[in-house]
N, C-alpha and C positions, 0 to 999 in steps of 0.2 A: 351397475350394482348387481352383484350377486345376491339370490333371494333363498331362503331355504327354511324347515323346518325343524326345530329342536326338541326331544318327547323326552319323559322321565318313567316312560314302558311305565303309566299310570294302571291301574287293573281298576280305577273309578269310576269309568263312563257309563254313560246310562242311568239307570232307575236302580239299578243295582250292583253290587260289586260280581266283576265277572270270575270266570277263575281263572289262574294265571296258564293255562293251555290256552284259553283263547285269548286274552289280553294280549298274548305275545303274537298270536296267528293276526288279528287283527293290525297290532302295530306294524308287521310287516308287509300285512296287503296293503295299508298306509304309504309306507316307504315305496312299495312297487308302484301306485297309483302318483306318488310324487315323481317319482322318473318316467313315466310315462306322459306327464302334465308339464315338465319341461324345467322344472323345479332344480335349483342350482347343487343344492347342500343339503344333509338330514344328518341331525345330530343325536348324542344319545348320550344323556346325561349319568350322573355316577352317584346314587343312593344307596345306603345301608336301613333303608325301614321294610316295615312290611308293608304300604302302599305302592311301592314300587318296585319292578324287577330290571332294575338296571344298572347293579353291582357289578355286574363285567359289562361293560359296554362293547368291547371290542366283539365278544361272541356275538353278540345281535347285529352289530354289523356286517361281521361273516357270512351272519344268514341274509341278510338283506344283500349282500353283493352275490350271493350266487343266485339275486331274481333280479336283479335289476342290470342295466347296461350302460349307464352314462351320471349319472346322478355321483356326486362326491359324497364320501360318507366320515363323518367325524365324530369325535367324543364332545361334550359337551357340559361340565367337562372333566376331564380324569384327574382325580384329586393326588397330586401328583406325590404332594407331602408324606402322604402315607402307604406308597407305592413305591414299588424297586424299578429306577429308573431304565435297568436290563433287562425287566419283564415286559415293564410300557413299551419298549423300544422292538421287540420282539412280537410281541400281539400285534402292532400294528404296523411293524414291517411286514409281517403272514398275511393281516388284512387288506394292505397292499399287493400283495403276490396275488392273492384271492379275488380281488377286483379291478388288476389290469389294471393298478398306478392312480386308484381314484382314492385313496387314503387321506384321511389326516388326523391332527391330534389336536387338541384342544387343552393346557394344563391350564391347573390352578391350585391356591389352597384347601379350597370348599371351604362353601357360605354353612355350609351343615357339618357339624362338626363328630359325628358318630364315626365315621370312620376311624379317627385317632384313638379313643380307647380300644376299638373293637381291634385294630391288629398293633396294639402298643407302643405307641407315641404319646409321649408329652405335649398339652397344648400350648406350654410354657417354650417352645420348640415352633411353634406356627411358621414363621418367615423363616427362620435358621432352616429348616427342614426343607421349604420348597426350593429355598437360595440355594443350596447344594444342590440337589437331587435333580435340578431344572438345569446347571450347570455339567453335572453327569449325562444327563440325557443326551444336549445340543453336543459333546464329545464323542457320546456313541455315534449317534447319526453323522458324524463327521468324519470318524475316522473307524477304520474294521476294526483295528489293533488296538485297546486300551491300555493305557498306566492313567492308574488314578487313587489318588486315599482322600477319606474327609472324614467326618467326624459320626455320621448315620449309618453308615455303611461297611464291608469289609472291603479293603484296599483291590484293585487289579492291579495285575502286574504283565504287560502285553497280551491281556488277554483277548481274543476275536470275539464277536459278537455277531449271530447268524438267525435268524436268514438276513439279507438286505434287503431292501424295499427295491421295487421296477423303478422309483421317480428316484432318482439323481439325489435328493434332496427332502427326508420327507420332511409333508408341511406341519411345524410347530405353531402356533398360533398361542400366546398367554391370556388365559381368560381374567378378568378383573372388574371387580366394584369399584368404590370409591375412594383407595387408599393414593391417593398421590406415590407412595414411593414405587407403589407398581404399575405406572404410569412408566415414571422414569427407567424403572429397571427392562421393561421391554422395550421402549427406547432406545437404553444404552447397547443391548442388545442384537435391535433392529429385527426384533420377533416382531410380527403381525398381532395386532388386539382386538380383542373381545369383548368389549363392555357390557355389560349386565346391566340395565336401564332398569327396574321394576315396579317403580314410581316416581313419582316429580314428575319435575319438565325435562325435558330430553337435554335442552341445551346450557343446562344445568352445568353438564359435563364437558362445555365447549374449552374452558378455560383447560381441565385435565390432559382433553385431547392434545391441544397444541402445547401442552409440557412433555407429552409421548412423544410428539414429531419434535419439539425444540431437542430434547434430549438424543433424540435418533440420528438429525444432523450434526448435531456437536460430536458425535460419535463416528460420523465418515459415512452413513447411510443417507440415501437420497429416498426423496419421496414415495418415489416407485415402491421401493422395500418398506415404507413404513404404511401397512394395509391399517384399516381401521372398519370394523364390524361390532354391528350392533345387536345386540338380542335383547327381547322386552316381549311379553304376555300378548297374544292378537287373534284376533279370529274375524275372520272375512265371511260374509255373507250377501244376498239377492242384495240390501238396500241397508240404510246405516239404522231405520227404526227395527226390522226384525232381525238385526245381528244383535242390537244391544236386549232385544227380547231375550235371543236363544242364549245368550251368552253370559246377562247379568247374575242371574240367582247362582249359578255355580259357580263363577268367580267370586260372589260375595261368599259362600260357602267354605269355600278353598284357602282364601286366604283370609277369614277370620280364624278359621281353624291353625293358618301357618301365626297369624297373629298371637294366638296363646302362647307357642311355641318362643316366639321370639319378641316377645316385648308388646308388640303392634298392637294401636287401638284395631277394633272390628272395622268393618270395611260398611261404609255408608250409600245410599244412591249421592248423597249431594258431594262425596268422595268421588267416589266412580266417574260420574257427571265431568267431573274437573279434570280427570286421569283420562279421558276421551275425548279433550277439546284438543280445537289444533297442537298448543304446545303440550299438551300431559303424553307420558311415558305410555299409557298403554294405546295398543293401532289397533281398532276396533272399530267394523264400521260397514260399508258396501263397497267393490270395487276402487271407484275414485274417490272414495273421502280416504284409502287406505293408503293407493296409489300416491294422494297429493301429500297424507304425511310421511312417507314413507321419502319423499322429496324434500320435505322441508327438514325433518330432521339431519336430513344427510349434509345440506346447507348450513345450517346452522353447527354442525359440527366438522366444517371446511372438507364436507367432502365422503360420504362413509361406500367402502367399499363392500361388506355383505351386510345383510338386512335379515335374521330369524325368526322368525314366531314360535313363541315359546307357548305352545297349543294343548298342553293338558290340562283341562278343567273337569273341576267334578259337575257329573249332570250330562255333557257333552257323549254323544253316544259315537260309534264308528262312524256311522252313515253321516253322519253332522259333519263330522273331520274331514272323514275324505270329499264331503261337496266343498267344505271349504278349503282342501289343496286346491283341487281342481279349479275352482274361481281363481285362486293366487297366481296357475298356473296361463289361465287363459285369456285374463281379465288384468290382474294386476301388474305380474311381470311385464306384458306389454305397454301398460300405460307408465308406467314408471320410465321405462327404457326409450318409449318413445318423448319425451318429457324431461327427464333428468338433464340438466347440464353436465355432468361427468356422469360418464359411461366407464365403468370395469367389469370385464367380462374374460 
């Protein structure tokens, strides 16, 4: 199992909001201490608010590959619906150039929906938009020379598409919640999946998953090709009582605040309590209580090939984050791997 961390270049941390010159210095001494810690994958997610600076994801991971050496670096994810699919394909063709073939990409609709007014789409368009655009992409990266027309876009007609990527093949991965059809559609596909866990029980989504692999081999694609990753909220610390110390108030904080936004009751301890037992969605806890969920999840959904912590909390300062890579790095990762019945690496 590939292990790694997903940020939304927060500028919350601490006792107070930083400003976005160091939020940004910080998130990358992050990303360097994750490559150094041994850490698989760092991802960077695509907001349009003023809490977060990670509307181009791909620059930040420019900057992070010219510090780092080995660590893959992806989006997390790039909201693909309302983005030119020869722009994505080009940012992160560069960003492969840039880091010596450790690229990837990460699409989706987006769970947050600001981007579509902000550069001119219809949300009556949601699925119709990523259906194309997702289908435009997997042909640039496929072929130099494009002919193409749909209905969001203006037509090419053999036109080339520059620079390429080092890797043969860059990696597409379809990020996805709980929609069944996008289950099936990466699937049919035989894209790699990302599931967004960020509450419930994990294997909640078991039945989902094996509609993505049912559909994947009816399709002509073998197991191999059908990758299955997970990402869900986590924070690793010394022992399972002082992670849930450092980590409760500004999780409860965070996401009763995203709660207004979207519906959601406020977030409770006898919530949380339930969201941090074996089966609940969030992986919070010491070393080996993170290690053994991080085990059982993968089980219970026949098998998960990356594993992300989705680590930006309000409250959470740098120095907090970066001890807890470094435990993931030195402590988790190995207990996992050593432990795990399937090993993907």
């Amino acid at each position: 199992m590939e292990i790694g961390i997903d940020s939304f270049a927060s500028a919350m941390y601490g006792s107070k909001e930083l400003s976005s010159e160091n939020a940004m210095e910080q998130l990358l001494a992050r990303i360097v201490t994750a490559d150094k810690a041994g850490l698989d994958i760092f991802g960077i997610g695509e907001h349009h608010k003023k809490e977060f600076l990670d509307s181009v994801p791909a620059v930040i991971l420019a900057a992070a590959a010219a510090r780092t050496k080995n660590i893959r670096l992806t989006s997390a994810v790039t909201v693909l619906s309302t983005s030119d699919p020869v722009r994505v394909f080009q940012n992160f063709a560069t960003l492969d150039i840039i880091s010596k073939g450790r690229a990837e990409v990460v699409v989706g609709r987006g769970s947050a929906i600001e981007a579509y007014p902000l550069f001119g789409f219809n949300l009556n368009d949601y699925d119709a938009l990523f259906k194309e655009k997702l289908k435009l992409l997997l042909q640039i990266r496929d072929e130099e020379f494009v002919t193409w027309s749909g209905k969001f876009r203006p037509a090419m007609q053999d036109q080339p598409v520059y620079p390429r990527p080092i890797q043969q093949k860059l990696p597409v991965w379809v990020g996805v919640g709980g929609t069944p059809q996008s289950f099936v559609r990466a699937g049919m596909l035989g894209l790699p999946l990302m599931v967004a866990v960020i509450g419930g029980e994990t294997e909640q989504f078991a039945p989902l998953v094996d509609l993505y692999r049912k559909s994947g081999l009816e399709a002509g694609f073998t197991l191999d090709q059908l990758k299955v990753g997970l990402h869900s909220p986590g924070f690793v610390w010394e022992d399972d009582h002082s992670a849930v110390e450092v980590y409760y108030s500004g999780y409860a904080e965070l996401w009763t605040k995203a709660g207004k936004e979207r519906g959601w009751p406020p977030v409770t301890r006898r919530g949380f309590d339930a969201q941090i037992a074996p089966k609940g969605a969030l992986v919070v806890g010491g070393p080996e209580t993170v290690a053994e969920k991080l085990i059982r999840h993968s089980e219970a959904l026949g098998g998960v090939d990356r594993f992300t912590f989705q680590m930006d909390n309000a409250g959470l300062t740098h120095e907090q984050l970066t001890r807890s890579i470094e435990l993931i790095g030195s402590r988790v990762i190995p207990l996992v791997r050593q432990n795990s019945p399937k090993q993907v690496s």
